[in-house]
PLY file of the C-alpha trace (Angstrom):
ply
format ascii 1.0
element vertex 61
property float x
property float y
property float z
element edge 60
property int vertex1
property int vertex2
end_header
96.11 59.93 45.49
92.75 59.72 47.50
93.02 55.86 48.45
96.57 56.54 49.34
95.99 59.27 51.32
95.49 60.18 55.08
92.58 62.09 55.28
91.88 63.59 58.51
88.31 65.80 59.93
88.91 69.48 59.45
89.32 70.93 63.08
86.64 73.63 62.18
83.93 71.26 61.18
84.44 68.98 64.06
81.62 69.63 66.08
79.55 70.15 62.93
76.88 67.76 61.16
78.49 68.48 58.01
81.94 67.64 58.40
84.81 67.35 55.64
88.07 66.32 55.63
91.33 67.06 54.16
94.46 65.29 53.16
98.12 66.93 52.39
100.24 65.40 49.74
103.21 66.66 48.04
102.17 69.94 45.95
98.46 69.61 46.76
95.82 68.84 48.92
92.44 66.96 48.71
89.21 67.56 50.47
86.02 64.89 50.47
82.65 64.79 52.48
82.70 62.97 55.44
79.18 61.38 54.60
79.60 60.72 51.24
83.73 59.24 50.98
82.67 57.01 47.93
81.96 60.32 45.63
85.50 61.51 45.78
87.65 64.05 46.48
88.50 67.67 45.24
92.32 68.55 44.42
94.07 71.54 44.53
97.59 72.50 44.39
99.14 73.77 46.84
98.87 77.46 46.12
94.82 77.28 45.14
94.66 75.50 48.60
96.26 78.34 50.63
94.68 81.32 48.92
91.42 79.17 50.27
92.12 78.66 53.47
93.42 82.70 53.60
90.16 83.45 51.99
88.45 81.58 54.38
89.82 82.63 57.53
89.38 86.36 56.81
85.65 85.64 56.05
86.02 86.51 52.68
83.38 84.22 51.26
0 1
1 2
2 3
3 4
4 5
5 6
6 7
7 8
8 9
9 10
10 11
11 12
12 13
13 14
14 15
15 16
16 17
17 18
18 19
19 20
20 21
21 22
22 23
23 24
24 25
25 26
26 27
27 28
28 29
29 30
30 31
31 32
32 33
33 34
34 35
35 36
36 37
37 38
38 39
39 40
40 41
41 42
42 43
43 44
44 45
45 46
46 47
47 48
48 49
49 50
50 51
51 52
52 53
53 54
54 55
55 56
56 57
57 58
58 59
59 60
């Protein structure tokens, strides 16, 4: 899935030094470091992703 998919920047990391990026695929998503694209990515499903990003935005971490 990673060569095949569009990864984009991650709007909150932006205007960070340490920047990842995400990519959406059917059922899942995929997340890599912006500095180091040859390691990899992470997958999740789809509902591991969103309790993240919920987590996430209510600071819960």
């Amino acid at each position: 899935m990673a060569s095949r998919s569009r990864f984009r920047t991650s709007s909150h990391s932006a205007t960070e030094s340490h920047c990842v990026e995400v990519a959406d695929a059917p059922g899942a998503s995929a997340v890599r470091d912006t500095k180091h694209r040859e390691l990899g990515a992470l997958f999740f499903g789809s509902p591991e992703w969103r309790a993240f990003v919920d987590a996430a935005k209510r600071d819960r971490f």
